[in-house]
N, C-alpha and C positions, 0 to 999 in steps of 0.2 A: 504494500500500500504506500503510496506517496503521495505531498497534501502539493496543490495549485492555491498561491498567494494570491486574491485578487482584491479590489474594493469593495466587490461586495462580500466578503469574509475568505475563509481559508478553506477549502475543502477535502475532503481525504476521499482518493478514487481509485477503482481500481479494474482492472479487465475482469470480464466474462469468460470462461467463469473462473474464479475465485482462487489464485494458490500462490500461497507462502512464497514458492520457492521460484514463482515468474520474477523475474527481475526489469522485465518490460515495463516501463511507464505506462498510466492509461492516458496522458497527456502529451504533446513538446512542446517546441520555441514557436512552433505555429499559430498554437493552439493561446499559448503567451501572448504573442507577439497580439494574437487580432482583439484580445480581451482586452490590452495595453491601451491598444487604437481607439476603443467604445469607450473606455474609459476616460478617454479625454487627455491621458498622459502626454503627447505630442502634441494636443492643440484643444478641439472643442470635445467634448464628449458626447455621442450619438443620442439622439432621442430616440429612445425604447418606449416609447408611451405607446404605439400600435401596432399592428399585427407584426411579429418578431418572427420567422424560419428559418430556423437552422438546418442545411441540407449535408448530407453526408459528417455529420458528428461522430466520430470513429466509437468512442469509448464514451460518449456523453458527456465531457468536462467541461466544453460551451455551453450546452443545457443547461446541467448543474449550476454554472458560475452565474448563467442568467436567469434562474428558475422563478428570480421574482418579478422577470417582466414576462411571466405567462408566456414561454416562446413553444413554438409548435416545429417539433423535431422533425426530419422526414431524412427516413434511413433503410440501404437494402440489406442491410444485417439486421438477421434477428440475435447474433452474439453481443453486438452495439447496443440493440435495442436494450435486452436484461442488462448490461453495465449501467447505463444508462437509470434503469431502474432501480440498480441497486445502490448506485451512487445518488439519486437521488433521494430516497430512505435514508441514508446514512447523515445526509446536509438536512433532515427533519422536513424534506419536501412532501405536503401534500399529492396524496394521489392528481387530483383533480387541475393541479397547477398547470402542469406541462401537457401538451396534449401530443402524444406519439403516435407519428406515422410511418407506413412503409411505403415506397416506391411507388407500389401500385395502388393507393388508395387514391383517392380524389384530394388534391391540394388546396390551400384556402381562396378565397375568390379575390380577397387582397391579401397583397402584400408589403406591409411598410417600409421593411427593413428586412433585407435578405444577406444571410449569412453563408457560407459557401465554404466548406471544406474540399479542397480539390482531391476527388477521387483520381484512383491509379488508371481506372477507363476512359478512356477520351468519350467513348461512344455512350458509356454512362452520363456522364455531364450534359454532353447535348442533349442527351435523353431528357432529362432531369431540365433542364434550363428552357428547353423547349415546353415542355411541361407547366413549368411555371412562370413564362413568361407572360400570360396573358391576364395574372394575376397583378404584376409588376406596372406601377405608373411613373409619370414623369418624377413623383417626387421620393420616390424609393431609393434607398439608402442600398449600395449593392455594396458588400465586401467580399472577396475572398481570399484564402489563407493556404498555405502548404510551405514544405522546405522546398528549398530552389530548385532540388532534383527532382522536383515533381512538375513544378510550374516551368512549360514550354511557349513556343513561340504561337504551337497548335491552341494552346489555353486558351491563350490570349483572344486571337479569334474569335473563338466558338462566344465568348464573352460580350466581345464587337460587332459579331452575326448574326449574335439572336438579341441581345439586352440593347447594345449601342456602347459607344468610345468608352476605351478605357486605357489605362493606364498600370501602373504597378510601381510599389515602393522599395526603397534602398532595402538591402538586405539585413536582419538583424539576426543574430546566432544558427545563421544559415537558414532563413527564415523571409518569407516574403508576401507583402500584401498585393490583393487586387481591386482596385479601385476603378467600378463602372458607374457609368451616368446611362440611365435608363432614356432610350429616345422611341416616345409613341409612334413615332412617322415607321417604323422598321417594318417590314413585313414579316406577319408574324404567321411562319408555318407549322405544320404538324410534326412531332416527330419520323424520322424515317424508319423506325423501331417498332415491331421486330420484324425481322430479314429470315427470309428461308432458301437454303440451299439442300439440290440432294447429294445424296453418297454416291460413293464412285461401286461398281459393280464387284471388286474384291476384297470386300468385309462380309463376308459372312451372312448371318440370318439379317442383319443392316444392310445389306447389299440395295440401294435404291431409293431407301428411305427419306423423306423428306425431313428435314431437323428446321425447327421452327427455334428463334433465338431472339430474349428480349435482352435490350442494350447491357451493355456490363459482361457478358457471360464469356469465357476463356476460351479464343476462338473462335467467334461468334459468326464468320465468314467461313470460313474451314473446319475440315475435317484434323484435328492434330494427329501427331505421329504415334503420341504414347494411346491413344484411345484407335486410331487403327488397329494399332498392333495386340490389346485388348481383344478388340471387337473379331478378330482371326482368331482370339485360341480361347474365347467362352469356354466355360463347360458343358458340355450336354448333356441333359437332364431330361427326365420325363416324371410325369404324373407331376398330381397337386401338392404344391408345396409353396412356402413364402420365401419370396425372393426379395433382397434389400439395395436399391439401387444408392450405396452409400457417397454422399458428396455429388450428388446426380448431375452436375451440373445442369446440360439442358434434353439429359435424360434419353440419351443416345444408346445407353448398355445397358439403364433395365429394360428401353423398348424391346431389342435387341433379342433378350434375355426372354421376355412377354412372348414374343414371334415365336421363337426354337420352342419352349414349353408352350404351348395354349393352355394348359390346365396350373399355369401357375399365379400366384396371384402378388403383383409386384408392388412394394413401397419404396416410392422414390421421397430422399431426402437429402435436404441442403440445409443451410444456413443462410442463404440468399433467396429473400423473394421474388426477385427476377430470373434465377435459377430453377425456382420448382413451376412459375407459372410459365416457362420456357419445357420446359420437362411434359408438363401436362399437356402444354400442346403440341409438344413431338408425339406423346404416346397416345391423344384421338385423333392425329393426323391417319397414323401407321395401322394401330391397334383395329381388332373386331371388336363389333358390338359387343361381345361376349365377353371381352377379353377384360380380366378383374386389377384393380389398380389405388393407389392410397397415395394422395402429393402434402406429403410434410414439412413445412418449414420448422428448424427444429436444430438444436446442440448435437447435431449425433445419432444415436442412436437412446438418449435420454430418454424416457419415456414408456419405450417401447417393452412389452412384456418379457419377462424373463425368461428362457428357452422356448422360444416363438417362433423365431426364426429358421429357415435349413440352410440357405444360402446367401453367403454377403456379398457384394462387389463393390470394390472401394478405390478408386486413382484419389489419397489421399495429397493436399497440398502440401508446401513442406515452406510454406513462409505465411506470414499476418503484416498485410501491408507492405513495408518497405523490410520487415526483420524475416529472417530465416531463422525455422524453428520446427524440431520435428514434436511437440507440445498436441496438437493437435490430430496427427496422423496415431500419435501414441493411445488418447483419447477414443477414437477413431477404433483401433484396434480390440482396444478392452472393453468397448460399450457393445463391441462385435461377441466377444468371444462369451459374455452376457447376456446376451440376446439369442443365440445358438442353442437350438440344440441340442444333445448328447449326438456326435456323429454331425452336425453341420459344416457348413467350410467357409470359411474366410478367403477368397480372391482377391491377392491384392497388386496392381502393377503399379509399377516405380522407377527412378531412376537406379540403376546397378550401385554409384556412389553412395545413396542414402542408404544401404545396409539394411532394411525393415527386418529382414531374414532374425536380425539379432532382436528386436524388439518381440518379434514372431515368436520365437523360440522358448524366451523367459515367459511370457504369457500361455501358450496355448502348449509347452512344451513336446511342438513338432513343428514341425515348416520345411515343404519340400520346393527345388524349382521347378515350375513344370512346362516352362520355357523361356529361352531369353534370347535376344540382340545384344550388339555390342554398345547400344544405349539403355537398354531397360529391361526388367526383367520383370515376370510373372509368378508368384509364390501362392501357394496354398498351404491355409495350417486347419488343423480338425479339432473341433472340441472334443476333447476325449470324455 
């Protein structure tokens, strides 16, 4: 836990979910930096008296630090979202203060004051800015906020293209503002989100599929290398059984997985909203009438009943945000080996350098390969 100094008091915040031994901030210099700037430290301090949006809040520490101006979150993490929550509880925040959104809900009809943490997605942001640009008037307070290796020349743009002229501030502890003036005269179109492409003919039971992708998702133009190579060495399976499409992104290998079984009945789940509602429409794109299904936004496999499961399939991340961190994949594994079965299997592909083989091992004590390239490799462990 580590506390963010601000004027309106001091806060203690921390990631979702909750452990001792993360040493990750749930704040930076960004996050400083744009609190510094409302505050008036530099010059005039922003008038927060109406509608307040804070869009992409990583960990909730802008929420938080503003929760007394009633600001209305809007976030595609649901791990952000509970930080969020629970960093709020802890500053003695009223439920009913902040009001939390995700991506896909309906955004406010005005907006006064727009806060703007820049996501790692370009195609997020447009999403997202196009979205709520119609909310946005002449007299809207636009900031936004990231470290310099986030903020490009493409930012700047997408800022200039849909909102109107902007600008950006000197650098402070590797940290940088974005300073737009809203101009009605813009024309103001739709997003181009989401985008569908189909697969190329040698993947497997995916072989033609149409993959439907809302903005944000990993690859959202293509087919990637490591879910290729995946989607060639599935395992085949017959009769009814539940199938876990873990980390779904836009839900290409439980479809996949749905096709080869018809009698199986698949949960796909992410942590990204625009992930599972990408997911659900690959899988009634492809999927039969018949064909049985559950789209979870969700920590994991959190939730999920205890030996429930028969089959996991998991291409786990190995970074949050800008850090590299196998926290997550780890998490990932043992909410698997939990939710299994006597006799289930865990599939998981990877890069060959991140080793999962040994995280495998200590938990499920087996993990074999069951095949690999000289980029990635495929492992299965069993609940004994």
């Amino acid at each position: 836990m580590n506390c963010l100094t601000t004027s309106w008091g001091e806060f203690a915040l921390t990631r979702f979910p909750e452990d001792s031994r993360d040493r990750l901030r749930a704040w930076d210099a960004s996050d400083a930096y744009l609190l510094r700037h409302l505050e008036g430290i530099d010059g005039e301090p922003t008038d927060l008296s109406g509608t307040v949006v804070v869009l992409g809040d990583r960990w909730g520490a802008l929420t938080t630090a503003l929760a007394g101006h009633h600001p209305v979150q809007i976030t595609d993490s649901y791990l952000g979202r509970q930080a969020t929550r629970a960093n709020l509880a802890r500053a003695g925040v009223e439920d009913d203060t902040v009001r939390l959104l995700s991506t896909r809900d309906t955004p406010p009809e005005r907006i006064d004051v727009l806060l703007v943490r820049v996501p790692k997605s370009l195609a997020l942001l447009e999403d997202q800015l196009r979205r709520l640009a119609p909310a946005v008037h002449a007299g809207t307070v636009v900031v936004g906020t990231g470290m310099v290796t986030e903020i490009h020349t493409s930012t700047l743009k997408l800022f200039e293209q849909i909102l109107g002229p902007t600008r950006t501030s000197l650098a402070v502890k590797k940290a940088r503002l974005i300073f737009c003036t809203p101009d009605p005269r813009l024309a103001r179109t739709a997003s181009p989100w989401p985008r569908s492409y189909t697969l190329p003919t040698d993947v497997g039971p995916a072989s033609g599929l149409t993959v439907t992708n809302h903005a944000g998702i990993f690859c959202a133009e293509r087919l990637d290398i490591g879910t290729r190579f995946f989607l060639r060495n599935l395992p085949r399976r017959r009769g009814p059984e539940r199938v876990v499409d873990l980390g779904c992104g836009n839900g290409v290998v439980g479809t996949a997985a749905a096709l080869a079984n018809p009698e199986a009945e698949v949960l796909f789940v992410d942590e990204s909203y625009q992930a599972v509602a990408s997911a659900e429409a690959t899988f009634r794109a492809n999927a039969g009438p018949s064909a049985r299904a559950e789209f979870r936004v969700g920590d994991g496999l959190s939730g999920v009943p205890a030996e429930s499961v028969d089959l996991v399939l998991n291409n786990p991340p190995f970074h949050t945000h800008q850090a590299m961190t196998d926290a997550t994949a780890y998490r990932m594994f043992a909410g698997s080996r939990e939710a299994l079965r006597p006799g289930g299997e865990l599939w998981v592909i990877g890069n060959r350098h991140l080793g999962y083989h040994v995280k495998l091992r200590r938990l499920f004590g087996n993990c074999e390969v069951v095949t690999s390239d000289p980029k990635f490799v495929i492992l299965r462990a069993v609940k004994r």
